[in-house]
N, C-alpha and C positions, 0 to 999 in steps of 0.2 A: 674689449671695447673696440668699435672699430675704428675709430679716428686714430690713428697710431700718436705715441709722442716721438718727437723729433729731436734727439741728443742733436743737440750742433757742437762739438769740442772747437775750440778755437784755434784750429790748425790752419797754418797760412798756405796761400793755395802758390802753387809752384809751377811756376811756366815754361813752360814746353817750347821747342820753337816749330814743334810740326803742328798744324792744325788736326785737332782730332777728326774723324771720318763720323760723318752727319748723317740722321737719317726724321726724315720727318722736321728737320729745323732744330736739333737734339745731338747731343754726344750718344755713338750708340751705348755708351757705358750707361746712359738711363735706362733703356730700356732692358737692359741684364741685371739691372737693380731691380728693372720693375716686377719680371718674370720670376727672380730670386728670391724679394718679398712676396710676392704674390701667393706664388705654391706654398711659403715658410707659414704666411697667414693661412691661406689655404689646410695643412697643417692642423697648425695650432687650433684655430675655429674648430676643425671638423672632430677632434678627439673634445675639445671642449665641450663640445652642445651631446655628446654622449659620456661623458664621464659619471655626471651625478646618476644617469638610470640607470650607470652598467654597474653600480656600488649597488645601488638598492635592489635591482630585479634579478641580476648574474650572480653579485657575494651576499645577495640577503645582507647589508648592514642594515640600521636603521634611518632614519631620517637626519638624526644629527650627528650621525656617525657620518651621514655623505657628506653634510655642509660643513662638518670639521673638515675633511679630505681636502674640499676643492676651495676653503679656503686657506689651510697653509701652501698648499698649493701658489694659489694665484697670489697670495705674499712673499711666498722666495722667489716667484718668474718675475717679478717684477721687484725686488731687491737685489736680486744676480746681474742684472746691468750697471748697475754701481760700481763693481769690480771688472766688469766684462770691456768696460768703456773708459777706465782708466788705462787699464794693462794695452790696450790697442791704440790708445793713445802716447802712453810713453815707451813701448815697448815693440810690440809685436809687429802693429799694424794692422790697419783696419783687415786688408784681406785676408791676411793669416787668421784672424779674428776670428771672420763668418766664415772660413771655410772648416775651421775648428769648430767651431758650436756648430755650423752644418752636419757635420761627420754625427756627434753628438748628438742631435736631432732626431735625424736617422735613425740610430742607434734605438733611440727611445720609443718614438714612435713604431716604428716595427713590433719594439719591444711587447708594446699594449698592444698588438694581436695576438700576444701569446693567452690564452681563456683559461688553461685548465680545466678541472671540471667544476660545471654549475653545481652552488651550494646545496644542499641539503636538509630537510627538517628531521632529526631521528630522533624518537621522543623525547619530542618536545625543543629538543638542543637543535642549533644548527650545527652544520659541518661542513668546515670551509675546503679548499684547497690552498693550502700555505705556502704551499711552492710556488702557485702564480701567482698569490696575493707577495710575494718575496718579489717577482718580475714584475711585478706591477709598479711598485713602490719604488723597484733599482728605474725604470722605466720612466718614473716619473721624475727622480732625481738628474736620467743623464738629459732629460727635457730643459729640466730647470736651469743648469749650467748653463746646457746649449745655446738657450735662449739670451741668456746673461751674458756671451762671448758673440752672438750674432744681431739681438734687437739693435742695442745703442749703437751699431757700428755700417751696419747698412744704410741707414738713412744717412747717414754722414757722409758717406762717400757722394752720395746724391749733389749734396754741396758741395764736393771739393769739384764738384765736374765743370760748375762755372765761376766762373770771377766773381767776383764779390758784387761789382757795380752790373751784372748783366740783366738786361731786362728778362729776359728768357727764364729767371733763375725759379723766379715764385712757379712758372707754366709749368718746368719740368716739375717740382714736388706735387703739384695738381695731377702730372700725370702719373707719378711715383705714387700718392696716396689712392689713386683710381686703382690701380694693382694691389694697392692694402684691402679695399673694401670689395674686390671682384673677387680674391682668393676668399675672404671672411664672409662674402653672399654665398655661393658655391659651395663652400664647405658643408653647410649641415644641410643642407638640399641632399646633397650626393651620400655623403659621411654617414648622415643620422639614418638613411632611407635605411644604405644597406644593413649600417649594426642593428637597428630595431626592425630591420623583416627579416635578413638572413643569418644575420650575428655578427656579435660585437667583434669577431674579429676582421671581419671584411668591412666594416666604417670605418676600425683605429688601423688597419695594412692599409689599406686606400690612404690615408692621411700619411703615412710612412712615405708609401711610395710618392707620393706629393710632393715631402722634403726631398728625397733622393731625386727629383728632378731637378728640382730649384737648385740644388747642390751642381747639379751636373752645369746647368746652364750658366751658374757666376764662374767655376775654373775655367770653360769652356769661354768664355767671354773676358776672362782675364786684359789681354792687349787693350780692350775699349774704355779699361780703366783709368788710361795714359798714367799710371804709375803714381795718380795721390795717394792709395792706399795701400801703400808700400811704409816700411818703417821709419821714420823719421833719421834712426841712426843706426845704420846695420850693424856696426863693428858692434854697439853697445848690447846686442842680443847675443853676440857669438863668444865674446867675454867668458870665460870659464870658472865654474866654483866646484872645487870638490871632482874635475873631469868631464861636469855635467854644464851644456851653455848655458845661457840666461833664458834662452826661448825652450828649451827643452824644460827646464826646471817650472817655467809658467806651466807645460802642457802639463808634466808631471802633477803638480799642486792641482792642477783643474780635477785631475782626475780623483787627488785624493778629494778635492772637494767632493766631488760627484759622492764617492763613499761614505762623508760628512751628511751630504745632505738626504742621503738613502738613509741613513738612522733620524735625521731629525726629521723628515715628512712623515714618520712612524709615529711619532709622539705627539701628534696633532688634537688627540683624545686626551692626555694625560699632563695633570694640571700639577705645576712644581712654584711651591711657595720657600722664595729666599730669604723671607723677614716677615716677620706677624704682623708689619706695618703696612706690607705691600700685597698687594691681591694676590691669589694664585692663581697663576695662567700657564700655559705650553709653555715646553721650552721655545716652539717656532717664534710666540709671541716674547718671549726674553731673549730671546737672537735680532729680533728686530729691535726690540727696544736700547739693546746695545750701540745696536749699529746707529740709532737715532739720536742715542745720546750724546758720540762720538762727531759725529755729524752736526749735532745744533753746539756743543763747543764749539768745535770747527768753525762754524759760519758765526758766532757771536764774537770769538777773538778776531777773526779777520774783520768783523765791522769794526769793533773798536778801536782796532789798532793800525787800520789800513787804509779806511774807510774817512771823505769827508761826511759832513753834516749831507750836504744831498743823496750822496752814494747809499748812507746810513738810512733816510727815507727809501730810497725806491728798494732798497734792498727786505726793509723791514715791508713793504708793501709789497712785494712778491711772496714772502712768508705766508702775508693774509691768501694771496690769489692759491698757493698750495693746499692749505686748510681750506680751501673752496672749494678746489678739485677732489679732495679728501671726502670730503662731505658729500659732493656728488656722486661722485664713483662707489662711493658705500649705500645708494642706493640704487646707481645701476647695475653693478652687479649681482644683484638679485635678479636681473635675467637668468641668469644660468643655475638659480640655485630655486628659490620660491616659483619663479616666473614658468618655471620646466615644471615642477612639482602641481603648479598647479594646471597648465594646459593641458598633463598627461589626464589626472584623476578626475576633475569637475569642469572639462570643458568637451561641447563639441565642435570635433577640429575639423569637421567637413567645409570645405571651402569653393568655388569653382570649380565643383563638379568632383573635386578629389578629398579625399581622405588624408590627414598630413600629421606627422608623429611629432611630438613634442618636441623632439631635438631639433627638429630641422627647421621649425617657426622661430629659432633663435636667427637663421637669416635673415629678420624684419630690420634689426638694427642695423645691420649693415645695408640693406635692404635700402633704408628708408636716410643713411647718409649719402648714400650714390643722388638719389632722386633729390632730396634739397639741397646739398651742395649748393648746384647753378643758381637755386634763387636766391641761397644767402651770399655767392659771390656776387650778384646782381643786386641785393637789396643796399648791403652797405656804401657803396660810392651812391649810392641814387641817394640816399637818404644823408649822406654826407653831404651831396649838392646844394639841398635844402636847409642846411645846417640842424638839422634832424637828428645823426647818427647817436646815440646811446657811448655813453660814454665805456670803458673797457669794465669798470669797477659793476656797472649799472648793469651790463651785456653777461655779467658772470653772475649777479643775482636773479637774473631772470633763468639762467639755466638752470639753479637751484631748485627756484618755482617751478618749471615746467618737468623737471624731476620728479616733485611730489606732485602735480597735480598729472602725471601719469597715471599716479597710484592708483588715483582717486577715478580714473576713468575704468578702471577693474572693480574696483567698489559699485560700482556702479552696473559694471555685469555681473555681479555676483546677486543685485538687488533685486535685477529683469531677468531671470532667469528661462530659457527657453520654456516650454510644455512637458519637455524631456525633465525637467528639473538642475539640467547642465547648463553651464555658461554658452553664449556664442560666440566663438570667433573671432568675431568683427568687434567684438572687442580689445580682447587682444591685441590684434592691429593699432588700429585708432590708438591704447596704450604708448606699444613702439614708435607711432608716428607723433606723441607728444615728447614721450622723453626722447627722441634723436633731438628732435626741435631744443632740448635743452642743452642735450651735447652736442652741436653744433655752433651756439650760441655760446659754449663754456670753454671747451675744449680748444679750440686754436686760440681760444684769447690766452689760457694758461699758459699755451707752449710759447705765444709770441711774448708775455711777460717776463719769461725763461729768458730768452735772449736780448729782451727791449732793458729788462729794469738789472742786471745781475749785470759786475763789474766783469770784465774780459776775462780776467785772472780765474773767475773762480765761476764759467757758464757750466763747464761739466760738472763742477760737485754741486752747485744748484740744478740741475737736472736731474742728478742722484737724489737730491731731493724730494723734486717733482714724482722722481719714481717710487722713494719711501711713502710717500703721503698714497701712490696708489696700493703702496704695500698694504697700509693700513684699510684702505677700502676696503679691498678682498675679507681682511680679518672682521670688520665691521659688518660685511655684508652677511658673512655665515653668520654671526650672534644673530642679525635681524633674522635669518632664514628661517634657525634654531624655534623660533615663536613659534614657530607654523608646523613645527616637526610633530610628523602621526606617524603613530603605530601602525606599520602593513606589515601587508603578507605577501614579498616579491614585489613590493610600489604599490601592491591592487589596494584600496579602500573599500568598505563595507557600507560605512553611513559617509552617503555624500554628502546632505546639508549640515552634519558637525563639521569634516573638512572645510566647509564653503564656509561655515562662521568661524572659524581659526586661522581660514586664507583671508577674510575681512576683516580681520582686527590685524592680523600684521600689518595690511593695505592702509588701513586709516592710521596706523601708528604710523609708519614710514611716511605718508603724506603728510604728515601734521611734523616729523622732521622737517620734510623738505620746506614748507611753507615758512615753518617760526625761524629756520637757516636761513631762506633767501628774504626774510624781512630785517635777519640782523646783518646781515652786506647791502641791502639799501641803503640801511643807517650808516653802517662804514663808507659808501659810495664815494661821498665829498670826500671824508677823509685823504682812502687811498687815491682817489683821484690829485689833491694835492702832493703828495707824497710823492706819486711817479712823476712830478715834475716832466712832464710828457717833450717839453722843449727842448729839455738837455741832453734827455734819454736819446742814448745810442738807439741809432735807425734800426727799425723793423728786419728782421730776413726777410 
């Protein structure tokens, strides 16, 4: 997605007596945040908008072998900040953090230019190469950490760079998220071009070398940091157990994790039943569901027993705002899974004058939150003037709606079909440019509910949260993908109007989600609106 979310830990900011060195009105420590996330997105985007073809057309998997893939995938990148964001917070420190998951990054990314050789049909059977399907896998796991030690902790430093009461503070994260969505436009322009014309190993090394910039440019910019993202208690990391310090022991554990999670992004296909009472699912999906269970104890003893009567509403009222973002993000996500699948096979992607490859049209999203941005920084106080503005409960069931009624603008290409008997394009588009409109309208209200409605004590494990609930998205989005999944031969398709009526019926089912979703948060609207007690609530970041 490209709206990034925003861990804020509640770490107090620590004053300096020298003035930091300005640049543009700005600590230069934003702008080494900015360049740092930037390339990391950059990255991450550019191996994503090629991942799902390099499964089908490079390993010959099948269809639901890819949206298994790239959905435990995008449920451990985004559960690995849960632990990534605690340990930098009570331990390490934010920069040891992203320079670790940086290193890591690297590592990975690089990794996925290793190809092997392309599969093979020999009667009848395919035949893989295991050995880079083995580096693919380790590749993807040292991603997944890295990620989980660098996301939650980047953007945090962004905050610690101003005072809390600074007017400048919202400017600089506007400039900090313009470097999220200009590495995330960039990426599958550049990334996808080259892995789908010259090979997938020169789009996922480009993407390597991307992080290994970013990496270089946050050590290298270190001083501009003026020392927030530094350990809160040094002594307490150099502590010894067993010979080994406590910072050494986190890198150590990271790494076996890495080794953990290279065996469990393997098992994404393979369904393990713990009780005849409970479904059989992945292990990846009983690793989450673990962690959620431990997690929703967690936040229900602390409401009960810590928590007044108001704290208890707004907190139960962020609950709802996550299961919103949940719900959304399990249909945006089908960008990179259906949305790819179906631009490659039954669309023409001729556009102004050029010819454009699947991967790289996943730049629309990012694409198209750069360009509304400005008008939705400009609509809401104009519309607040008029006592007009949309309440936060109301502003999150509309991006629900305009989720599904994305869907339904592909339904719609799929009914006008060109003379070719292909989709146009300009569908597509128009698509991306309704549902941004819904994550725009959904997304910064969740992350500002994060901080607005959630007691001080406990902002980081409700962010862990916020990031389960997109864990669950990714896993939601593959099952929806799964509908759509056809039998090819290397991606190619045979009969295009069967594909075209198996990409319309996922369409209409996923809109008729989104629709009956954001008609039941209308109904909640009043509710949670009373509930966040909007008055009491701790000020906005």
């Amino acid at each position: 997605m490209s709206l990034e979310q925003n861990p804020l830990h509640p770490i107090p900011n620590i004053h300096h007596s020298h003035q930091p060195e300005m640049l543009l009105g700005h600590p230069k420590g934003l702008y080494v945040c900015f360049f740092t996330e930037m390339w990391e997105r950059f990255s991450f985007y550019g191996m994503k908008a090629l991942l799902f073809l390099y499964l089908i057309k490079y390993h010959l998997f099948t269809d639901e072998f890819g949206y298994n893939v790239i959905g435990a995938y995008g449920a451990l990148v985004y559960a690995m900040p849960v632990v990534g964001g605690l340990l930098a917070d009570r331990y390490i420190g934010m920069r040891k953090a992203v320079i670790f998951g940086g290193v890591l990054l690297v590592l990975g990314h690089l990794g996925m230019a290793y190809e092997g050789h392309q599969a093979v049909i020999i009667a009848g059977e395919v035949q893989r190469d295991e050995q880079a399907l083995q580096v693919f896998y380790l590749s993807l796991a040292l991603i997944i950490v890295g990620v989980g030690f660098l996301k939650p902790n980047i953007s945090t430093i962004v905050g610690q760079l101003y005072p809390a009461t600074s007017p400048k503070r919202d400017s600089g994260f506007t400039i900090f998220y313009a470097g999220i969505n200009l590495g995330a436009t960039l990426a599958p322009l550049i990334c996808a071009y080259l892995g789908e014309t010259y090979g997938w190993k020169y789009g996922f090394g480009l993407a390597g070398l991307g992080m290994l910039v970013g990496l270089i440019v946050f050590i290298r910019g270190k001083k501009h940091l003026q020392g927030y993202a530094e350990p809160r208690d040094p002594a307490r990391i150099l502590k010894k157990t067993a010979g080994i310090t406590t910072e050494q022991w986190i890198y150590l554990s990271a790494i076996g994790s890495v080794v953990l999670v290279w065996g469990l992004i393997q098992t994404h296909s393979l369904v393990l039943s713990l009780s005849s009472l409970l479904p059989a699912v992945s292990p990846v999906i009983w690793f989450l569901h673990s962690v959620s269970l431990l997690l929703v104890l967690g936040i229900g003893w602390f409401m009960v027993k810590h928590c007044n009567p108001i704290e208890r509403q707004q907190m139960s009222a962020l609950l709802l705002f996550i299961l919103a973002g949940l719900v959304f993000f399990a249909l945006y996500e089908q960008t990179y899974g259906s949305w790819v699948a179906f631009s490659d096979r039954v669309m023409d992607r001729n556009m102004l004058g050029l010819e454009w490859s699947a991967g790289q049209l996943t730049f629309l999203g990012a694409f198209f939150v750069i360009s509304l941005s400005p008008i939705f920084a400009w609509l809401w106080p104009a519309l607040a003037r008029k006592n007009c503005d949309p309440s936060k409960p109301v502003k999150t069931a509309l991006g629900i709606l305009f989720a599904g009624l994305s869907f339904m603008v592909l339904v719609l290409g799929i009914q006008m079909p060109l003379s070719s008997g292909f989709v146009s394009i300009w569908f597509l588009v128009a698509a991306y440019f309704v549902l941004e409109i819904g994550e725009l309208l959904l997304s910064p209200i969740g992350l500002s509910a994060v901080t607005q409605l959630s007691v001080k004590r406990v902002v980081s494990v409700m962010m862990g949260a916020w990031f389960l609930g997109t864990s669950y998205s990714e896993i939601l989005a593959a099952e929806l993908n799964k509908l759509a999944a056809i039998d090819t031969q290397g991606g190619t398709i045979s009969d295009v109007p069967s594909a075209m009526a198996l990409y319309e019926q996922l369409f209409i089912f996923s809109a008729q989600i989104g629709v009956v979703m954001a008609l039941v948060f209308f109904a909640l609207a009043p509710l949670m609106k009373r509930m966040m007690h909007e008055k009491t609530a701790v000020s906005e970041v």
